[in-house]
C-alpha positions as YAML, in Angstrom:
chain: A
units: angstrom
residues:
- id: 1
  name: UNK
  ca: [0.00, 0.00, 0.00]
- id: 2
  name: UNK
  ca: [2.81, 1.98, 0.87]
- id: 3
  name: UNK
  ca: [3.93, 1.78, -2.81]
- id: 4
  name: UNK
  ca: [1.19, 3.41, -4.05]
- id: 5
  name: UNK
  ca: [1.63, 6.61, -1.97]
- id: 6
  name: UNK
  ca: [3.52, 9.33, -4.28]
- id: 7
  name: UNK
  ca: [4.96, 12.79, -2.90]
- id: 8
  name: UNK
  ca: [2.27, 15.45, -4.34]
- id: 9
  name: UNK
  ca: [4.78, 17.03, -6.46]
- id: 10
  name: UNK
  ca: [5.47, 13.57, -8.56]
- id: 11
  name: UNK
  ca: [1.53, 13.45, -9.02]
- id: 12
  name: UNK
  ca: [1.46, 16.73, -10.22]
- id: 13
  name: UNK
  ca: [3.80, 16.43, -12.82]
- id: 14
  name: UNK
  ca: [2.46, 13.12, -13.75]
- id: 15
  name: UNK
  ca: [-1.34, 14.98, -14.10]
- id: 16
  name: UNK
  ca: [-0.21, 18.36, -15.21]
- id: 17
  name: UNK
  ca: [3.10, 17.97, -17.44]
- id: 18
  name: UNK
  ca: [6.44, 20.09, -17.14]
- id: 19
  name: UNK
  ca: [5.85, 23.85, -15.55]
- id: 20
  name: UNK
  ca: [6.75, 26.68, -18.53]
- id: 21
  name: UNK
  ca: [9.78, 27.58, -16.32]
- id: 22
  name: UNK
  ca: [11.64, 23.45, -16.49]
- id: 23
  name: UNK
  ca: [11.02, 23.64, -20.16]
- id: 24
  name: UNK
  ca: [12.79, 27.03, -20.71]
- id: 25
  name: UNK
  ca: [15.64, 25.62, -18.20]
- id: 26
  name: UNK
  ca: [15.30, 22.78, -20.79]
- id: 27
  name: UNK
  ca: [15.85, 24.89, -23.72]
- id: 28
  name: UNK
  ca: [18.41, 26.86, -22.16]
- id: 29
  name: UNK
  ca: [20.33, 24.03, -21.53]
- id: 30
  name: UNK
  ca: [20.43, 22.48, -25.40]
- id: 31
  name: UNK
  ca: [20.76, 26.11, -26.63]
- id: 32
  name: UNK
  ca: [24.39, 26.38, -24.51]
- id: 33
  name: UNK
  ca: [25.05, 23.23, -25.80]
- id: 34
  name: UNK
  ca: [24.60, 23.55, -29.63]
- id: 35
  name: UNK
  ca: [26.73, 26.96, -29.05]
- id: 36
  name: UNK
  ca: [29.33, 24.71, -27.44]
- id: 37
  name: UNK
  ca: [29.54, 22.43, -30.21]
- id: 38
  name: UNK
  ca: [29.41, 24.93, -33.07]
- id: 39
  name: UNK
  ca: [31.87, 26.66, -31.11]
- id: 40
  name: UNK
  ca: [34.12, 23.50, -30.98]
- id: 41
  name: UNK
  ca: [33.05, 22.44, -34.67]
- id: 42
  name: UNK
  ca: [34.38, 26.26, -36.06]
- id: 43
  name: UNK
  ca: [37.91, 25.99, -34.14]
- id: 44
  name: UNK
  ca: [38.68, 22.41, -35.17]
- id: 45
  name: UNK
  ca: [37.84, 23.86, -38.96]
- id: 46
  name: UNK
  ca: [40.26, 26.86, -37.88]
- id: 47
  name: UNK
  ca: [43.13, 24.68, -36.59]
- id: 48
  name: UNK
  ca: [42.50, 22.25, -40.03]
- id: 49
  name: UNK
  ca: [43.09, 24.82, -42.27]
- id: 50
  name: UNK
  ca: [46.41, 25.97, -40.29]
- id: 51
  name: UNK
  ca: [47.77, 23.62, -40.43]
- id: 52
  name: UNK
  ca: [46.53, 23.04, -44.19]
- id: 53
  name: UNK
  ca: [48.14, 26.27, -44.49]
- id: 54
  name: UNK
  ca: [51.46, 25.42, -42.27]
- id: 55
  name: UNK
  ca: [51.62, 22.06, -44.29]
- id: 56
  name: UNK
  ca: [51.80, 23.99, -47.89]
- id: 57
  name: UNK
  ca: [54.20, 26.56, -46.55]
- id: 58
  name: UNK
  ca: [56.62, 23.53, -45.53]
- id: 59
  name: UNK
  ca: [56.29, 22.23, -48.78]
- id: 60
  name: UNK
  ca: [57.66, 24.85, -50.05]
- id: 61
  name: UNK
  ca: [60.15, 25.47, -47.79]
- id: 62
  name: UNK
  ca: [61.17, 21.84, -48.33]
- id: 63
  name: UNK
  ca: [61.10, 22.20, -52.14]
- id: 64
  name: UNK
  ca: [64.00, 25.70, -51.55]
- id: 65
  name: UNK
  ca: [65.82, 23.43, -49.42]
- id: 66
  name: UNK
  ca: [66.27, 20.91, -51.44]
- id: 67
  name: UNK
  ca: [67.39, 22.95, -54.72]
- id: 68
  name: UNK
  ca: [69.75, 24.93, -52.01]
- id: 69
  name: UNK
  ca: [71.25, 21.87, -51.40]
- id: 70
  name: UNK
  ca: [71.56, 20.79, -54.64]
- id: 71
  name: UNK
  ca: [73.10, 24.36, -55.53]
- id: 72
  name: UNK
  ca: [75.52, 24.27, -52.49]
- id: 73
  name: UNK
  ca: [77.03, 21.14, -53.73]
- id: 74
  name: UNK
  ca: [77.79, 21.63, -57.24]
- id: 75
  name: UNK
  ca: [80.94, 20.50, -58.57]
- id: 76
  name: UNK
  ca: [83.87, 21.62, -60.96]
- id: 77
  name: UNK
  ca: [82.59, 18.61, -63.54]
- id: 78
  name: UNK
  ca: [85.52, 19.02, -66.30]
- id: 79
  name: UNK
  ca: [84.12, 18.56, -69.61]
- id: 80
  name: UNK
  ca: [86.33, 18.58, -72.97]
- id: 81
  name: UNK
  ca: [85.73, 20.30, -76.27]
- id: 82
  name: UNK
  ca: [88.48, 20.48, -79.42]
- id: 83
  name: UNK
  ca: [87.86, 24.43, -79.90]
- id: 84
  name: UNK
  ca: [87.68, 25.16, -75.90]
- id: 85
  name: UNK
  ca: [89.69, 22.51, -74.05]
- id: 86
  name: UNK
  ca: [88.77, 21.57, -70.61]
- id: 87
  name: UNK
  ca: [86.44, 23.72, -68.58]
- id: 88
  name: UNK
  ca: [83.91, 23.06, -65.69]
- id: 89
  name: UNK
  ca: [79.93, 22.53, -66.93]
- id: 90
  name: UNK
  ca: [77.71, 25.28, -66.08]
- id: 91
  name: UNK
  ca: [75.29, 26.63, -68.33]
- id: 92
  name: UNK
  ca: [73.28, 29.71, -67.28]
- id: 93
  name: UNK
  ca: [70.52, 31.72, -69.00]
- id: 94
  name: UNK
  ca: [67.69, 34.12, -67.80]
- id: 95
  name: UNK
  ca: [65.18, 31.40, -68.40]
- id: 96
  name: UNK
  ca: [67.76, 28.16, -67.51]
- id: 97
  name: UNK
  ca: [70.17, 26.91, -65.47]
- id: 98
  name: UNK
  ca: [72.00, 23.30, -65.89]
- id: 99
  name: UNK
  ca: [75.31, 22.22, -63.56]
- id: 100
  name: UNK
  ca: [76.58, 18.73, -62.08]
- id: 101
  name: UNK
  ca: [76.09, 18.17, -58.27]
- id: 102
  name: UNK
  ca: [76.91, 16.14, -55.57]
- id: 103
  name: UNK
  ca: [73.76, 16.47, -53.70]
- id: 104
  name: UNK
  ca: [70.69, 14.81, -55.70]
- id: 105
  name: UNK
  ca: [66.90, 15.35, -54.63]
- id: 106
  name: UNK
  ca: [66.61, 12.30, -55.40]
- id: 107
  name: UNK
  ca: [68.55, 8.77, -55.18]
- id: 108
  name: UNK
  ca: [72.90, 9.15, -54.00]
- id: 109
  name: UNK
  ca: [74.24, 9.38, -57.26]
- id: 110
  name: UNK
  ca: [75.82, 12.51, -58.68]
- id: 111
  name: UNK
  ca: [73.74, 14.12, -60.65]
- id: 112
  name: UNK
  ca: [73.34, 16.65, -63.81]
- id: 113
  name: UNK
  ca: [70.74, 18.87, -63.09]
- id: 114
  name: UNK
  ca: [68.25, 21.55, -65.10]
- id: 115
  name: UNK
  ca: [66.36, 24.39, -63.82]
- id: 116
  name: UNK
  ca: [64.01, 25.21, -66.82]
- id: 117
  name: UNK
  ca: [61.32, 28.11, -67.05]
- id: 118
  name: UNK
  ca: [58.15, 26.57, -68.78]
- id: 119
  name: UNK
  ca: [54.84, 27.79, -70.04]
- id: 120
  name: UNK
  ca: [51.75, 26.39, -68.26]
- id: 121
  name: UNK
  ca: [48.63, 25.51, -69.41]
- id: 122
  name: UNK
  ca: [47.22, 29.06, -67.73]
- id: 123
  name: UNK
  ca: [49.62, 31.03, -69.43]
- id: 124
  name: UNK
  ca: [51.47, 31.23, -66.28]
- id: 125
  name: UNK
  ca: [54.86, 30.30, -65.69]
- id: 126
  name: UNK
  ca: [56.75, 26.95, -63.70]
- id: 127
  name: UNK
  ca: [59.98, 26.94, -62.63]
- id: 128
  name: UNK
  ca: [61.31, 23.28, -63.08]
- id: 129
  name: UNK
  ca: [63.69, 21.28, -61.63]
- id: 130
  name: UNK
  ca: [64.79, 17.97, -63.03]
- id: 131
  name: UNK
  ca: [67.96, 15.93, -61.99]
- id: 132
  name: UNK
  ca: [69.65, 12.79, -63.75]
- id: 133
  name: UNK
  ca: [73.01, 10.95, -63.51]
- id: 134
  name: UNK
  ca: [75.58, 12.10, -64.37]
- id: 135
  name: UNK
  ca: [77.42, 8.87, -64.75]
- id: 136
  name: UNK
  ca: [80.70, 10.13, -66.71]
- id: 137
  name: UNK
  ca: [78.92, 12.04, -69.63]
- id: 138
  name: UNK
  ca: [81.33, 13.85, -71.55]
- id: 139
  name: UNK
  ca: [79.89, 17.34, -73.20]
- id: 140
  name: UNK
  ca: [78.37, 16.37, -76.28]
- id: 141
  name: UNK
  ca: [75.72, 13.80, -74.23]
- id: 142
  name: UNK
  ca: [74.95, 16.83, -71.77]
- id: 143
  name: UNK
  ca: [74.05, 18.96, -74.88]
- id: 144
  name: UNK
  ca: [72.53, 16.47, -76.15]
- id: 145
  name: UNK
  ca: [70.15, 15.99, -73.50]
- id: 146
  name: UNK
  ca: [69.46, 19.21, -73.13]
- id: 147
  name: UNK
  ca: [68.96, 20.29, -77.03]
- id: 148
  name: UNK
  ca: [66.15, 16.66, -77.24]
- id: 149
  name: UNK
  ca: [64.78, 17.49, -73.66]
- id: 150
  name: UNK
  ca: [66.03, 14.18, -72.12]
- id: 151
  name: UNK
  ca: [66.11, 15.97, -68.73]
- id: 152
  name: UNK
  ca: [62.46, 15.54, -68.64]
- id: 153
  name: UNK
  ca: [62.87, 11.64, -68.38]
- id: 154
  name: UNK
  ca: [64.80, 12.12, -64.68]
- id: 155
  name: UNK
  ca: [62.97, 13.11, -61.06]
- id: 156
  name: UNK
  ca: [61.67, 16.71, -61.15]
- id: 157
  name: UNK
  ca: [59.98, 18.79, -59.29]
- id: 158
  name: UNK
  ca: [57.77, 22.51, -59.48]
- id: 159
  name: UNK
  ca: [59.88, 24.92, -57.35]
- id: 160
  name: UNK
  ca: [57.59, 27.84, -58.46]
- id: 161
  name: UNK
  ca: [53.98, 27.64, -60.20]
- id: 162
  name: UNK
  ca: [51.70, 30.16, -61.29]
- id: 163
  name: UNK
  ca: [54.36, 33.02, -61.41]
- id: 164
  name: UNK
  ca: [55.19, 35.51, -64.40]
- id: 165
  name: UNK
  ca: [58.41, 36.91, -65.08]
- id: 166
  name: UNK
  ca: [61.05, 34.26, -63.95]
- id: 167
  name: UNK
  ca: [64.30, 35.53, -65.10]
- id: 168
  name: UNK
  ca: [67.64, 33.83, -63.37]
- id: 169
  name: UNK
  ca: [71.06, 35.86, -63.47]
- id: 170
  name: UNK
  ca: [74.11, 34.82, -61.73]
- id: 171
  name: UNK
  ca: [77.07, 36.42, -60.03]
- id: 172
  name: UNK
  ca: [80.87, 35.19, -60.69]
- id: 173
  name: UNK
  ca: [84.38, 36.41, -61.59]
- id: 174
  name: UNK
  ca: [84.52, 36.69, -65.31]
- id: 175
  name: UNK
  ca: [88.08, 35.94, -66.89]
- id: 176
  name: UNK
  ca: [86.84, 38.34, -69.57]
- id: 177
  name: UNK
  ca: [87.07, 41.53, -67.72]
- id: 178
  name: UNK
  ca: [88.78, 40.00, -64.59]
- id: 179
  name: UNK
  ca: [86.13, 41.37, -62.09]
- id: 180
  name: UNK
  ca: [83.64, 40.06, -60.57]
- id: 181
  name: UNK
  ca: [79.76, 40.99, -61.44]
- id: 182
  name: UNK
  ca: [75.87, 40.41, -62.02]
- id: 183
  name: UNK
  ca: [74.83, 39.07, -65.54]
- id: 184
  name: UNK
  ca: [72.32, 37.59, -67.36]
- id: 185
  name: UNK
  ca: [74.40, 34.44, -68.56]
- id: 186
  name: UNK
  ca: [76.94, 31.98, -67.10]
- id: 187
  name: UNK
  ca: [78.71, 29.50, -69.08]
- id: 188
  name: UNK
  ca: [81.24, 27.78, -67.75]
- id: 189
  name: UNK
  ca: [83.12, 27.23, -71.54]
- id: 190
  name: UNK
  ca: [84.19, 30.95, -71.54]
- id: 191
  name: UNK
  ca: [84.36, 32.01, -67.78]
- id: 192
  name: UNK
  ca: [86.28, 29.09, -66.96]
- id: 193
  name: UNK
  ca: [84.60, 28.76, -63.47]
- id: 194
  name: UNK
  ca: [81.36, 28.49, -61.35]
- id: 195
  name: UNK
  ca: [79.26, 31.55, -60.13]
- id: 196
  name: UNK
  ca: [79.29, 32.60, -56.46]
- id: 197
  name: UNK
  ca: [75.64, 33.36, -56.42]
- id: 198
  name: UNK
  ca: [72.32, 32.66, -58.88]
- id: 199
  name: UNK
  ca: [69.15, 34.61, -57.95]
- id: 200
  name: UNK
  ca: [66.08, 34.29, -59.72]
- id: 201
  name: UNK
  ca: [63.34, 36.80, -59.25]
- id: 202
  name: UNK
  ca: [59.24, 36.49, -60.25]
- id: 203
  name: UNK
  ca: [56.16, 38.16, -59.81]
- id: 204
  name: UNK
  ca: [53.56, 36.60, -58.08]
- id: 205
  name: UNK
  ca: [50.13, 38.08, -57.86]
- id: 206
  name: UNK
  ca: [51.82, 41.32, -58.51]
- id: 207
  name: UNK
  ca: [54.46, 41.57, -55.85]
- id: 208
  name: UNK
  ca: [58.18, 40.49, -57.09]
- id: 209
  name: UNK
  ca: [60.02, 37.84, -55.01]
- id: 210
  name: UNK
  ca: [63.33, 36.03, -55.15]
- id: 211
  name: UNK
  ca: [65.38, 33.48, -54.24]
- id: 212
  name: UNK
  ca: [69.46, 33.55, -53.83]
- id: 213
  name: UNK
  ca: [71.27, 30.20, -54.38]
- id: 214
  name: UNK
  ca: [74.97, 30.03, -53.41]
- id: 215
  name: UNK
  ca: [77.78, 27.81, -55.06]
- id: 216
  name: UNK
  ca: [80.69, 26.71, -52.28]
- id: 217
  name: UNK
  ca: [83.09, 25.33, -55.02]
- id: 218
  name: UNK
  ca: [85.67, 27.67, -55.78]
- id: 219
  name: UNK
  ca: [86.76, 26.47, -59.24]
- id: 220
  name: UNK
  ca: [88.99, 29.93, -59.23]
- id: 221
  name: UNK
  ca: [92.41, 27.81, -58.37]
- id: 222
  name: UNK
  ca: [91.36, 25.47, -61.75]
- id: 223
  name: UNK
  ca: [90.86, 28.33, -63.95]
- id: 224
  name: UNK
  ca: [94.13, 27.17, -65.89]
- id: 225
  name: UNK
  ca: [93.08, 23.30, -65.73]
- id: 226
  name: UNK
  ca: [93.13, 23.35, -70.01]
- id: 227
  name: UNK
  ca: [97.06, 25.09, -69.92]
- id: 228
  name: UNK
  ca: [98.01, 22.30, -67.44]
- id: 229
  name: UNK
  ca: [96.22, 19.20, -68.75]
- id: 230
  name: UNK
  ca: [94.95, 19.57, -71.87]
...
């Protein structure tokens, strides 16, 4: 019997329903947490898309470290010709640069590579670089592969996309005018060394950026490797 006695405020709820005041508490209550959860929902998207962000910005960063490397450790590679002896391969232009190095992107094997400016499909521009090895290719198979775009059968990678007005010039002792100075070619055949420095500049999105590459071999003591050897 005892069982069947309820406190008067159960059977009022049970006859009369919730009071207006529980079911604004109620509402209250799933209102603060909906907030809560869009709240939560909007800073995980934040966080996602910084590190989205962070993630593309080491990519590129990775990309410039890899192609500093690759600059850092180019070599003196002698190369032969009848008309201009011996003289260390480096061919530089405002729209390419090609030189041996020690350092591959890819794989441990030295390594001929090419940094070429190409047209995209947007009418934008790429700046490409592609690596092979070097084995021990004499001059004519370099040119070769450059002249029949062999290069583009090695490892490459995009170290700029989307950019306009890539031009690449390079700073080095020329044997010509015995001084060192800034211009817009580099080839190894006539200055008898490698350049110090190689910047490239580009516009993207209308502001201009570059990018400074150094060269630690001083081929300077060689300079007379053809009057010694040849």
């Amino acid at each position: 019997m005892l069982s069947n006695i309820k406190p008067w405020f159960l059977r009022k709820r049970i006859s009369e329903g919730y009071t207006l005041i529980e079911v604004v508490i109620a509402i209250a209550i799933f209102s603060f947490m909906i907030a809560l959860a869009t709240a939560a929902l909007n800073q995980g998207l934040k966080q996602y898309q910084h590190m989205m962000d962070k993630g593309i910005n080491l990519w590129d960063a990775a990309k410039n470290l890899w192609v500093t490397k690759s600059f850092n450790a180019a070599i003196d590679y002698y190369v032969y010709t009848e008309g201009k002896k011996w003289f260390p391969y480096f061919h530089g232009s405002q729209g390419s640069v090609s030189y041996v190095s020690l350092s591959p992107v890819a794989g441990d094997l030295p390594v001929v590579v090419w940094l070429k400016n190409e047209k995209m499909n947007t009418g934008k521009r790429s700046l490409v670089y592609y690596e092979l090895p070097v084995y021990t290719k004499d001059y004519k198979e370099l040119e070769r592969m450059d002249t029949f775009h062999d290069y583009k059968k090695g490892w490459s990678v995009k170290l700029l996309e989307h950019v306009e007005n890539i031009k690449i010039r390079f700073f080095g002792y020329d044997v010509r005018k015995r001084q060192s100075l800034w211009s817009n070619d580099f080839d190894g055949s006539l200055t008898k060394s490698l350049p110090a420095l190689v910047e490239i500049t580009y516009i993207r999105e209308g502001k201009k950026s570059e990018i400074v590459f150094g060269i630690n071999a001083n081929s300077m003591i060689k300079m007379h490797y053809a009057e010694i050897y040849q």
